[in-house]
N, C-alpha and C positions, 0 to 999 in steps of 0.2 A: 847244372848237372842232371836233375832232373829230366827236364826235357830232352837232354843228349840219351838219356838211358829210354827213353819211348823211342825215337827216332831209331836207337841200335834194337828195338823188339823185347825190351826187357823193363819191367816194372816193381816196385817198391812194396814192399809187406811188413809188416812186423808180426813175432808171433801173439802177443795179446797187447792189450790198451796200456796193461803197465810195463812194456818192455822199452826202453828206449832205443833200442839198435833196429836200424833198417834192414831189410835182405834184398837182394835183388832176386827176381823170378823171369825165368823161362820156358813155359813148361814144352813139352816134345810137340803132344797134338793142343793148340791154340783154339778156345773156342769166339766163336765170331756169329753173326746174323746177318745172314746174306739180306742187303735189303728189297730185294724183290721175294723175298721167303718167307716175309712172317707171316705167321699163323695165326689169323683172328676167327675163334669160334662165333657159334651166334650167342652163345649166352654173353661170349666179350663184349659184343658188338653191340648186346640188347643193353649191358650197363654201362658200354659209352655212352649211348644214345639215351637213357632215362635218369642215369644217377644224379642228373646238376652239378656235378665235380665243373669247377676250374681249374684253366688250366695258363702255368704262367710262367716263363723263361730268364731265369736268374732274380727270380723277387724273393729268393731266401734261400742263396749259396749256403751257407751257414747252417743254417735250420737242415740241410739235407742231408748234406755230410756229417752232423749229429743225428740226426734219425737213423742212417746207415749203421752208427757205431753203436746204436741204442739197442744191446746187444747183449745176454751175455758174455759171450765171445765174440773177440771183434780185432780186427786185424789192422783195426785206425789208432795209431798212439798221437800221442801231443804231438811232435812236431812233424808226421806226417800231416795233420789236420794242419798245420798253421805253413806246411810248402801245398798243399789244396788254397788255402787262399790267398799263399802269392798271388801261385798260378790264375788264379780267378782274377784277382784287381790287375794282370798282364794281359787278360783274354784270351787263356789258355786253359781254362776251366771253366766247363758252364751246371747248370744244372736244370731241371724240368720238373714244377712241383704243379700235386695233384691238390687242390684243396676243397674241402668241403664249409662252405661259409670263410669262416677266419683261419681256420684250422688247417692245417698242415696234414694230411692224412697218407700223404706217398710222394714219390720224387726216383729221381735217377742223378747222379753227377757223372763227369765224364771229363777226361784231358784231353785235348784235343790239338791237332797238329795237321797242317797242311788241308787234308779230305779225310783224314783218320781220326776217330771217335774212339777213345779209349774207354770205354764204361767201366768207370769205378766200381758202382754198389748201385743199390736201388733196398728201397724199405717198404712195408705198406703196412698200417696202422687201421687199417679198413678191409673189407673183401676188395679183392682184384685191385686196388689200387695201383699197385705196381705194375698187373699187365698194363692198366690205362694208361701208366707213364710210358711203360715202353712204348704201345704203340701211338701215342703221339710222338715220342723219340725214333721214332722210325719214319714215319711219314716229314719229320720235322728233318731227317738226315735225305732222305730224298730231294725233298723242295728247296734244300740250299748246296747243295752239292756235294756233299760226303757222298765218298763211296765205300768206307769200309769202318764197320761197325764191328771193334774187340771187344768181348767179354771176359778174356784172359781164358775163364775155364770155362766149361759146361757141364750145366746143370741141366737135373729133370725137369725143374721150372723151365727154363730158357729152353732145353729141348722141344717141351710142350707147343712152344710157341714161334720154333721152326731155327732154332740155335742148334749149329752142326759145329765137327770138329777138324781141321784141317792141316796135315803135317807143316811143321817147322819153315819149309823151307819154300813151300808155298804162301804161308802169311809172312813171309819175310819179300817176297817178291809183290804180294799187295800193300804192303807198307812202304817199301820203296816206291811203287806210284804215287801212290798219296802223297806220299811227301812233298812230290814235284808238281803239285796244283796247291788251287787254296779254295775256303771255302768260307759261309760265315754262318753259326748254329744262328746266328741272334738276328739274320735275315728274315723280310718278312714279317707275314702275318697269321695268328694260328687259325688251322680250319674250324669249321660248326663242326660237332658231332656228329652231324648226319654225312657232311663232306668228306671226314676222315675215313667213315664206315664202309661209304662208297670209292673209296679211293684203296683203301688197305684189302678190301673185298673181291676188287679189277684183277688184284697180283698174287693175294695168298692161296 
């Protein structure tokens, strides 16, 4: 059911951690990240390149979608968190953590379907750690064939960093391509920081 309700454009919320009822959402203007549009500053670019952060692709599904909801408010209840890890031991959910030594310090999760990248949430427990995430999750949806990266809404954040918003019935007609390809997040291998800098730098 789940994945049938991404597939039709429409995704799951609850209003706080302790609600148990799910809602579905569609909101009018969809925000999205065109992936030839992000926006890497130089000061991103300087703390990709010097911070020493790892970076690693489904080594703490779990640990992310808890950081997410590590929140005062937070829109992940129980048994959304436990259709997230279906979805994940199905390969329909991935996530992308930022770590610094052992520590868990930022991440992004995401649903994902066909070429389509449904971005959950993202957290960061550091400076920029979540831009880091995103934009290895961007260069990382490029180099395995996703072509359309949801945010569901947009944000100042996600604006900052070239997150636009696009009617209804246009994210409905790139969702429908997506659908009819495929793609694999967990393909490959991740770039050097200087690889990615140069690479996100060619297009932003």
């Amino acid at each position: 059911m789940l994945l049938a309700g991404y597939a039709q454009g429409i995704f799951p919320m609850a209003e706080s951690r302790d609600d148990p009822t799910l809602y579905w959402f569609e909101p009018r203007l969809r925000g999205i990240i065109p992936l030839d549009g992000f926006h890497i500053s130089r000061s991103l670019a300087r703390t990709i390149r010097r911070s020493g952060f790892e970076i690693r692709i489904d080594g703490d599904f779990e640990g992310v979608v808890q950081g997410c909801a590590d929140r005062s408010e937070t829109w992940i209840n129980a048994p959304l968190f436990e259709l997230y890890r279906a979805l994940f031991r199905r390969g329909h959910a991935h996530s992308l953590e930022v770590r610094a030594g052992e520590a868990l310090v930022g991440g992004v999760f995401a649903v994902t379907l066909g070429t389509a990248f449904f971005g959950e949430s993202m957290f960061s427990r550091v400076t920029d750690a979540s831009k880091v995430a995103l934009a290895y999750t961007v260069d990382r949806l490029r180099q395995t064939g996703f072509t359309l990266f949801d945010t569901q809404y947009l944000t100042p954040h996600l604006a900052s960093l070239g997150g636009i918003e696009i009617p209804r019935a246009d994210y409905r007609a790139r969702l429908e391509a997506a659908l009819h390809a495929r793609a694999d997040f967990r393909a490959g291998t991740l770039p050097t920081p200087q690889l990615l800098v140069q690479r996100m730098t060619q297009t932003s």
